[in-house]
C-alpha positions in Angstrom: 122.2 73.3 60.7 119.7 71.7 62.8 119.1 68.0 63.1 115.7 66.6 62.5 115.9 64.6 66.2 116.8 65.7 69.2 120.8 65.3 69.6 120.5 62.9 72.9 124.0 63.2 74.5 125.5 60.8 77.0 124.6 63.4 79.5 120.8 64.0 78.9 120.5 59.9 78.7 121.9 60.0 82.3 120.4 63.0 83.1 116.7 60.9 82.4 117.6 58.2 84.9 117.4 61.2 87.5 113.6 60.4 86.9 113.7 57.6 88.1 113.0 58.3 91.5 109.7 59.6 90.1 108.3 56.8 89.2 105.7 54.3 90.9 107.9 51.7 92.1 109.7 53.3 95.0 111.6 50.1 94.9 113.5 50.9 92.3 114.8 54.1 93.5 118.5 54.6 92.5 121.2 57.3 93.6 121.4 60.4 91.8 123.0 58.5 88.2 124.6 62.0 87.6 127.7 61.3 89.5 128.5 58.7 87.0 130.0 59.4 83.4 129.1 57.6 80.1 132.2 55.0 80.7 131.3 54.2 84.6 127.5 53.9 83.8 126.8 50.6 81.9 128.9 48.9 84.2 126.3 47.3 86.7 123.6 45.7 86.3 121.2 47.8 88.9 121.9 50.7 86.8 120.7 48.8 83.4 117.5 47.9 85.8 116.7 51.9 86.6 117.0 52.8 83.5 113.7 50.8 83.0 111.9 52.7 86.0 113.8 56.2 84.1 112.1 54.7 80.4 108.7 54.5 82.6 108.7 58.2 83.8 110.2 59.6 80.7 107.3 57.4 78.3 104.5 58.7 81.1 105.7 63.0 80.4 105.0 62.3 76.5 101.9 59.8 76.7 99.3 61.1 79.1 97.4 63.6 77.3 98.8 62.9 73.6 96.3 59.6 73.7 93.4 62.4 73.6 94.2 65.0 71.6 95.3 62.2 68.8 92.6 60.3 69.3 89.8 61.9 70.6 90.2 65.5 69.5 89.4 65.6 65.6 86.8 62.4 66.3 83.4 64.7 66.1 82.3 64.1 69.4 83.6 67.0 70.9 81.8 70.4 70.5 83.6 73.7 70.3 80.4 75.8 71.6 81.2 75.8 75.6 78.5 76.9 78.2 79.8 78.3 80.9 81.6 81.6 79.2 85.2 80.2 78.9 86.4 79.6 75.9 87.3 76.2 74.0 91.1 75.3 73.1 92.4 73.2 70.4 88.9 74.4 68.4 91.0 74.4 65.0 91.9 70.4 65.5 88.6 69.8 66.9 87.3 70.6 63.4 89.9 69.1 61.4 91.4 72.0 59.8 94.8 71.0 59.7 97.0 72.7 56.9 101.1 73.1 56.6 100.8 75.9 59.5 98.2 74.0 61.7 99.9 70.9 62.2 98.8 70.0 66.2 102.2 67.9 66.8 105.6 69.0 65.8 108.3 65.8 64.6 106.1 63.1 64.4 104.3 63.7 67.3 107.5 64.0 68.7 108.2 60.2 70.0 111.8 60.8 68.9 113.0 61.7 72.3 111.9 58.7 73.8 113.2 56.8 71.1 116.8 57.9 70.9 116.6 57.0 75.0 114.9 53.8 74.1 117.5 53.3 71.6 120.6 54.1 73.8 119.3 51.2 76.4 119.2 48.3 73.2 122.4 49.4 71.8 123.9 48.7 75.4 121.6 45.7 76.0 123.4 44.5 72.7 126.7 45.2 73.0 127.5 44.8 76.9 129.9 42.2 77.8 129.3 39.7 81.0 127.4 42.7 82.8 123.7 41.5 82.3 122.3 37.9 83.1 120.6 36.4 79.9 117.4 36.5 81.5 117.6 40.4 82.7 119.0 41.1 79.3 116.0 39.3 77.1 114.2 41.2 79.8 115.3 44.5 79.1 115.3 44.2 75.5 111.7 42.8 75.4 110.2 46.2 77.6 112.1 48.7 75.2 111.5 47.0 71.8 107.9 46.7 72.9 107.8 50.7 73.6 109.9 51.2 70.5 107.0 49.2 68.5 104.6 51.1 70.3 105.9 54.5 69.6 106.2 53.5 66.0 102.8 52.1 65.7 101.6 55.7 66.8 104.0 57.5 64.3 102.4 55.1 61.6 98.6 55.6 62.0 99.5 59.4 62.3 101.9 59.9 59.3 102.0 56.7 57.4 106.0 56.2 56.6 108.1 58.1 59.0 112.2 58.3 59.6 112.9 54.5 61.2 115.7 55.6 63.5 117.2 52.4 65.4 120.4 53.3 66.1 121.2 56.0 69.3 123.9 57.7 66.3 124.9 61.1 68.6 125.9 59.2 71.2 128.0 56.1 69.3 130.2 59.7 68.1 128.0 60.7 64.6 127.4 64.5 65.1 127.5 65.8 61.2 124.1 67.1 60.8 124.6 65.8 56.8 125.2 62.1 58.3 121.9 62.2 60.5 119.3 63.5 58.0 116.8 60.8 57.1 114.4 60.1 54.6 110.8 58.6 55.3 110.6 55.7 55.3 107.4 54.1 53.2 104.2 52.7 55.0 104.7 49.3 54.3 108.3 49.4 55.3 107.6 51.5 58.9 104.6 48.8 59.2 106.7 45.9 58.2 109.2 47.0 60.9 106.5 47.3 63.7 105.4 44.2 63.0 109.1 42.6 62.9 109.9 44.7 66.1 106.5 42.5 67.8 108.1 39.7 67.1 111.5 40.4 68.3 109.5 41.4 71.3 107.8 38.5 72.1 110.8 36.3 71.3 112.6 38.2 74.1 109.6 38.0 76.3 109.1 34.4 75.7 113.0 33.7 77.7 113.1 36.0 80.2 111.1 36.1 84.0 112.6 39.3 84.7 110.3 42.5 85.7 111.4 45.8 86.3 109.3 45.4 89.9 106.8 42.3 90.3 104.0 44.5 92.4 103.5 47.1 89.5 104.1 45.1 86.4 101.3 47.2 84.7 103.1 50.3 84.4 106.2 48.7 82.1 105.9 47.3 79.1 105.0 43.2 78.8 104.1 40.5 77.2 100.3 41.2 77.4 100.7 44.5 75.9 102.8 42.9 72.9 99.6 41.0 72.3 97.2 43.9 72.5 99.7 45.8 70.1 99.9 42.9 68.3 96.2 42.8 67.6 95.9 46.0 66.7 98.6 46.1 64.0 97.3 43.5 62.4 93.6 44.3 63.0 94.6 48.0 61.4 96.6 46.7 58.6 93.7 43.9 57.2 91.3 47.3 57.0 93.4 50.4 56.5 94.8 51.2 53.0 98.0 53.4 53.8 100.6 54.9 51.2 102.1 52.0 49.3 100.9 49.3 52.5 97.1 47.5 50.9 94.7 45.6 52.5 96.2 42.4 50.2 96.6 40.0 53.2 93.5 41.1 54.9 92.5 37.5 56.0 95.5 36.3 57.5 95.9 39.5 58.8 92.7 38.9 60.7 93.2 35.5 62.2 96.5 36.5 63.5 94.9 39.9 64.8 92.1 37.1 66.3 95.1 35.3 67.7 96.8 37.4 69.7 93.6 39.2 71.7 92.6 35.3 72.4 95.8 35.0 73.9 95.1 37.9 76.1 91.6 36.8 77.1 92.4 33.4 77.5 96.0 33.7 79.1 96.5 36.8 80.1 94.6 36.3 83.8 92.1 39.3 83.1 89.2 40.0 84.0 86.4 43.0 83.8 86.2 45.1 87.0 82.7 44.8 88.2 82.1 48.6 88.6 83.0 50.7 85.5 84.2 53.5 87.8 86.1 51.1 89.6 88.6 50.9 87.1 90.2 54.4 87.5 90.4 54.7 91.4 91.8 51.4 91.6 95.1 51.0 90.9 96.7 48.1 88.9 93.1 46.4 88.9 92.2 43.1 87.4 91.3 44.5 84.6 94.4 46.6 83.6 97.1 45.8 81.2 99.1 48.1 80.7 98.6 51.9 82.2 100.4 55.0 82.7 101.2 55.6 86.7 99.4 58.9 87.8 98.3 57.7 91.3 101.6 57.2 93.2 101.9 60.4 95.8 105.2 59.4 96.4 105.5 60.9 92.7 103.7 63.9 92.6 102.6 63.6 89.2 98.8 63.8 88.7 96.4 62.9 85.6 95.0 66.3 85.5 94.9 68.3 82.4 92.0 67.5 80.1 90.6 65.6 82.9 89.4 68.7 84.4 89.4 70.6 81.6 85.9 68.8 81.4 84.2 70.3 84.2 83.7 73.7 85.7 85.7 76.1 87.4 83.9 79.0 89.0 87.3 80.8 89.7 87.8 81.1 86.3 85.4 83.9 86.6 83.4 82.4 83.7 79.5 83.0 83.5 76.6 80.8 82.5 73.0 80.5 82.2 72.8 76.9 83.2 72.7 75.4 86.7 75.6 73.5 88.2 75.7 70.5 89.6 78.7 71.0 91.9 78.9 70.4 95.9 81.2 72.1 98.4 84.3 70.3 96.9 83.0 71.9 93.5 82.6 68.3 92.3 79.9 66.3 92.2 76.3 66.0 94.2 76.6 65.5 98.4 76.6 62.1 99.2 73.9 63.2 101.8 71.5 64.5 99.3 72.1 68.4 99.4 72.9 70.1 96.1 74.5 73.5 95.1 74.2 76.5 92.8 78.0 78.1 92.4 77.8 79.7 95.6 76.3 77.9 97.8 74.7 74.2 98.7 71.6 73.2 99.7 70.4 70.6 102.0 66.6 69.6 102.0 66.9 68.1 105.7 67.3 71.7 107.3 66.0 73.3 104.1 69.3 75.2 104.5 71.8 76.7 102.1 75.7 77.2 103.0 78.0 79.5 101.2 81.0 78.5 100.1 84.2 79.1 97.6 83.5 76.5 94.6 86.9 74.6 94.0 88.1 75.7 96.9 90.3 73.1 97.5 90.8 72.6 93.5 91.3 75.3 90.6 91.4 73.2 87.3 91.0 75.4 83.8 88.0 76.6 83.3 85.4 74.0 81.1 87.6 73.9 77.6 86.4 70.5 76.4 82.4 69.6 76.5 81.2 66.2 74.3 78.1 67.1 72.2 74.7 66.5 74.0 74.4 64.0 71.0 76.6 61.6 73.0 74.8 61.8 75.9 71.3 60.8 74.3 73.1 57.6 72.8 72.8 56.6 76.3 70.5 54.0 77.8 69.1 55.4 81.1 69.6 52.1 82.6 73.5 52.8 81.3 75.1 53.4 84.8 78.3 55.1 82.9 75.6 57.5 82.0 76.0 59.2 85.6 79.9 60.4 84.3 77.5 63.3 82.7 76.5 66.4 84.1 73.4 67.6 82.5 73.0 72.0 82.5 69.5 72.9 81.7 68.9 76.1 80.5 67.1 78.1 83.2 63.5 79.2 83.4 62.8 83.5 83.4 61.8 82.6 87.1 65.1 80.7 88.0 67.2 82.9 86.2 66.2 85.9 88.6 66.3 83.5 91.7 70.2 83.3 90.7 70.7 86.5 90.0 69.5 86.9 93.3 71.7 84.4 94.6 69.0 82.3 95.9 68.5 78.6 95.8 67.6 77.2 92.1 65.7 73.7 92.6 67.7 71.0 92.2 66.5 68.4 89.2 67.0 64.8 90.8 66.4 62.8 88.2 67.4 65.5 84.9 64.9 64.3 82.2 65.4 66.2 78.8 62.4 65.6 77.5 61.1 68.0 79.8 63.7 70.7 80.2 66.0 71.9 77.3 69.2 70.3 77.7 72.2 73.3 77.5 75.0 70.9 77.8 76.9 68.2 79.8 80.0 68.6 82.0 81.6 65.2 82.2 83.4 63.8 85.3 84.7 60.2 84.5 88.2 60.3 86.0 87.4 60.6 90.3 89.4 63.5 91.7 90.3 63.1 95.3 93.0 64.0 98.2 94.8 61.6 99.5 96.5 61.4 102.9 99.0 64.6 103.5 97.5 66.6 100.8 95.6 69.5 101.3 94.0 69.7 97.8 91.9 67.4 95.1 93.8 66.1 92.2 93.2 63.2 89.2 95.0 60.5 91.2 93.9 58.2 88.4 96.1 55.5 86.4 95.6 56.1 83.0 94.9 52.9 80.9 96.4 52.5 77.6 95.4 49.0 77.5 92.1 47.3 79.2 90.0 43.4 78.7 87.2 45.6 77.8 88.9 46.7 74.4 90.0 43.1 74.0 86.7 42.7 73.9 85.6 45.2 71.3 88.3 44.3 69.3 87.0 40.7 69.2 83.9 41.7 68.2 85.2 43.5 65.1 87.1 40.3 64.3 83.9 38.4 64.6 82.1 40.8 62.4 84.6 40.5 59.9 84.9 36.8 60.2 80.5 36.9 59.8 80.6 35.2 63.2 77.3 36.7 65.1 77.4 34.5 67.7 80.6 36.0 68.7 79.7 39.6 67.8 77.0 39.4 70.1 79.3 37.6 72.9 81.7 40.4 73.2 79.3 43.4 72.7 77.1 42.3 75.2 79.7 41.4 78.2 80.9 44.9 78.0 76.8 46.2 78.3 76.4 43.4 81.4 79.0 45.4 83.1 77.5 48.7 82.0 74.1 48.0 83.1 75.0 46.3 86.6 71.9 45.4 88.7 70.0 46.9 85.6 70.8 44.5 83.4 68.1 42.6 81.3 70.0 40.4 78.3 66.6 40.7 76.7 66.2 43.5 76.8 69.5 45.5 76.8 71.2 42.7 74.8 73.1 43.2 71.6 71.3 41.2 68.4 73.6 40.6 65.5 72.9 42.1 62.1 74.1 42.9 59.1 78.1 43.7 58.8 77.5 47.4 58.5 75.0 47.3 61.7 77.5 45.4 63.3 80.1 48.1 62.9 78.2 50.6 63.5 77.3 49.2 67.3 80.8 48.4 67.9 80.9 51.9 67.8 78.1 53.3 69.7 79.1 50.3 72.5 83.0 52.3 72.2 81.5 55.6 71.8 79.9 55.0 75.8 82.9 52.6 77.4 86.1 54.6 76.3 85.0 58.3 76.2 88.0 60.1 77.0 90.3 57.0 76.3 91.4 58.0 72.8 89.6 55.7 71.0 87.1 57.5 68.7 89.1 58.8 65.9 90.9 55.4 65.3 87.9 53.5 65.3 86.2 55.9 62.8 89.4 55.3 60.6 89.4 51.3 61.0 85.4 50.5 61.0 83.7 50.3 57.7 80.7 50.1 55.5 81.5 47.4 53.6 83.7 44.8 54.1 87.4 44.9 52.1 85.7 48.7 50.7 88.0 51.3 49.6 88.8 54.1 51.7 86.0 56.4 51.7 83.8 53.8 52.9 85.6 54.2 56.4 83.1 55.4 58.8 84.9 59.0 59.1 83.7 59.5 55.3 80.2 58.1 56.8 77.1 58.8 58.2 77.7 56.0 60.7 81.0 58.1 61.9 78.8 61.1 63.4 78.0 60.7 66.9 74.8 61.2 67.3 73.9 58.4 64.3 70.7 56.3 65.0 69.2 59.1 67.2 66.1 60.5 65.4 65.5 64.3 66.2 62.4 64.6 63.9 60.3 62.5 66.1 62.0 63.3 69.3 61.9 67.3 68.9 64.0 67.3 72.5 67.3 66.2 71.5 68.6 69.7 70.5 72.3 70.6 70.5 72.4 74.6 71.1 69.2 75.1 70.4 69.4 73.5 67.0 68.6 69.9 66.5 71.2 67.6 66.9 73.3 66.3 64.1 73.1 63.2 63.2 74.1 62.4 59.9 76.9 64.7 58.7 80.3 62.9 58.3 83.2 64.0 60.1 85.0 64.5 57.1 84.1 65.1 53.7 85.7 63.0 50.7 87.1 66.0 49.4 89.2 66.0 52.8 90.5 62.5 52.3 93.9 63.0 52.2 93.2 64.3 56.2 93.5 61.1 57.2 96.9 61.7 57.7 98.2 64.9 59.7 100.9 67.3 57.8 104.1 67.4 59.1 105.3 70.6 60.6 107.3 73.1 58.7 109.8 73.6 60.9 110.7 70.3 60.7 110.0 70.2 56.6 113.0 73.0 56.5 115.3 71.6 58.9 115.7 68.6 57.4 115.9 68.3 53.4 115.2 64.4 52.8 111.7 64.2 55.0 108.9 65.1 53.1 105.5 66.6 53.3 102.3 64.4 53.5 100.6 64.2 49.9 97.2 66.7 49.9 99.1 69.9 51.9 
């Protein structure tokens, strides 16, 4: 019979800490852990310490892209007409047609492997006998009970009540498939044990100095990312009805939601970087904390896929109407001012054009993931993260033979759609580049999980919900001072407080433009409401204010077309009827392999 988990052995557990040697902190590489067996290897405390640097590298192959295609993918900001010929992926989730045999993740999103490994390290954390010193040992447990809470906490927004598995069973000698089955557990009792598991968290972080390796604290679990998880918990459960778990102690909830971001702010030493791009080619910034480690070469492990999935790969062999904005790298513009049309790149000092291979030195997919142009009119033009977007026009009878020719196509310097049909937007927020010894370009880019700047917005929601304006305002507007740079005008590019819904519904646009690509959207839509203490439907996924091109007015401004077609900007992402979508099906596979775990209510 097959197990609902994976059956970790002694072996595979030891087999991880082979990782280890690809992680970040070259500090902490260990010899190859595979010459030990399970009775030699929790003998020494080094080996207890490398299996933190093994929990990083194991936590960083399941976390990277899952952040986007939960929480970005079925958000309706993504658009599954592409421009350029190739064909979309994931175009079912994108539209939220999830059913028992379109399930996107299999087991819970499958965060059971990393659990049984995170379990294994605090059984042995527990149990060990005068091999760790108290302060390693608070330290240990602190790091994998906050990823345990954290793995949880992404289980519970998914699937409400899930299996709460705590104890590594295969490898303390259970292996009767009948003895490992496991009912659901309910939502209040998997969010009662997150919330228990924060605690335990901060307890242990509260006795222990230890870090896995004091120059890259950011990319292991600590104390500051107990309080960010802390306040979302808590922020989540005061608004989100789930299962059996009501929004009761919404209050409390609130202040102690209120509490734990203040910490961060106030405590944590952060501090916004002062260019928004900035904070992705800058390892372990100011702003950080806590990220995923993609820009170590000594790894070898890049941020790539839906990273370039976002722009444009002429070796694909894909075709398009639209012009390009790609230079010789297949990038971005020149830095010296020349442009390029696929094959070639044009520079207005010698009125010359040069041919060259487009990605030549990178082959990404082909575009499989384009945001809705709706997104890209939301933005200011004074917005400098408006410059992540690539505008294609549409192309002129005259320009279109001019390419077909393969001659130059005049390059647009400052793309206004009010005067040329807007076809679509490639988007290039993560900075490739090629760093010393390699030969090619590559997302060399830390991915944040956790950043001041959602701090921030989550302190805004707070205030909203607490009908503090003053404070609304505050937190809004030091994310758009940022934004705006040199351009900024408080009077004019200020945030004014309004009512609660207009309040929410900014919080969102302000999201909507800082954490594009971050995994954000479809959890905000889920948390952010109408009406304050509402029932579920007045969630802004159920909502007008959920669609992302809400506020724009296409009647008046006849230029803001998406395909053609005027841009949506009222149409919910779901319909009531598809309520019980707030919550993904579990697989079948897993449905049949295991008779106690049971399928969500609605499929």
């Amino acid at each position: 019979m097959k197990n609902i988990f994976l059956k970790l052995t002694t072996g595979l557990l030891i087999g991880a800490m082979g990782v280890a040697g690809t992680s970040c902190v070259d500090e902490l590489d260990q010899n190859n852990p595979n010459t030990f067996d399970a009775s030699s290897f929790w003998v020494d405390q080094s080996l207890y310490e490398g299996n933190a640097v093994a929990l990083a590298a194991f936590f960083r192959g399941h976390t990277g892209n899952i952040m986007f295609w939960a929480g970005e993918l079925r958000a309706g900001s993504l658009s599954t007409n592409l421009i350029n010929g190739s064909g979309t992926v994931n175009a079912e989730y994108i539209g939220n047609l999830y059913d028992e045999a379109h399930t996107q993740f299999s087991t819970f999103g499958g965060y059971y492997g990393f659990i049984a490994v995170v379990n294994e390290l605090i059984y042995q954390c527990e149990h060990q006998e005068g091999v760790l010193q108290e302060n390693v040992k608070d330290g240990l447990l602190a790091m994998a009970k906050g990823w345990r809470a954290y793995a949880y906490w992404q289980m519970y927004k998914m699937y409400g009540g899930v299996p709460l598995r705590t104890e590594p069973d295969v490898i303390l000698g259970e292996t009767n498939p009948n003895n490992l089955y496991m009912a659901r557990a309910t939502a209040e009792e998997t969010l009662t044990f997150i919330k228990n598991e924060i605690e335990a968290t901060l307890q242990h972080f509260s006795r222990s100095s230890w870090v896995p390796q004091a120059s890259t604290p950011t990319y292991y679990w600590n104390k500051w990312a107990t309080q960010m998880l802390k306040g979302e918990v808590y922020t989540w459960s005061a608004k989100v009805a789930t299962g059996d778990h009501t929004t009761a102690n919404a209050d409390a909830d609130i202040e102690t939601a209120k509490q734990a971001f203040l910490d961060v702010v106030n405590n944590g030493g952060f501090d916004l970087m002062d260019n928004y791009f900035d904070i992705w080619t800058s390892p372990r910034n100011k702003e950080t904390i806590f990220s995923v480690c993609y820009s170590s070469t000594a790894d070898g492990v890049t941020f790539g896929d839906y990273a370039g999935q976002m722009l444009w790969s002429k070796s694909a062999g894909a075709g398009t109407n639209a012009w390009s904005m790609q230079d010789a790298t297949g990038l971005a513009l020149n830095t010296n001012g020349s442009v390029s049309i696929f094959g070639s790149t044009y520079d207005p000092a010698t009125k010359k054009s040069t041919t060259y291979t487009c990605w030549n030195q990178m082959s990404p997919s082909p575009n499989r993931y384009m945001y809705k142009n709706a997104l890209y009119y939301q933005f200011d033009n004074k917005d400098l993260r408006k410059t992540m977007f690539f505008p294609q026009w549409y192309l002129t009878e005259a320009e279109e033979l001019l390419q077909a020719d393969n001659k130059l196509v005049p390059y647009i310097a400052n793309f206004d759609p009010t005067k040329r049909d807007l076809y679509g937007t490639f988007i290039y927020k993560f900075k490739a580049s090629i760093p010393e010894g390699y030969t090619g370009y590559s997302f060399w880019n830390d991915m944040p999980l956790y950043r001041l700047a959602l701090a921030y917005t989550y302190l805004a929601e707070i205030a909203n919900y607490q009908h503090d304006n003053t404070n609304v305002e505050h937190y809004i507007n030091l994310i758009r001072e940022r934004a705006y740079g040199e351009n900024w005008d408080p009077a004019v590019h200020g945030y004014v407080a309004g009512s609660f819904t207009e309040n929410e519904n900014a919080i969102l646009r302000e999201k909507d433009k800082e954490f594009i690509m971050e995994g954000q959207r479809w959890w905000d839509l889920r948390r952010l409401t109408i009406t304050k203490g509402g029932n579920q439907t007045d969630h802004f996924v159920f909502q007008p204010q959920g669609n992302v091109g809400y506020g724009l007015d296409p009647s008046v401004n006849t230029w803001m077309t998406e395909q053609k077609a005027a841009v949506d900007v009222a149409t919910p992402v779901l319909p009531i009827a598809w309520e019980y979508k707030l919550l993904w099906p579990v697989d079948q596979s897993l449905l049949g392999a295991d008779p106690m775990v049971e399928q969500n209510p609605g499929y």
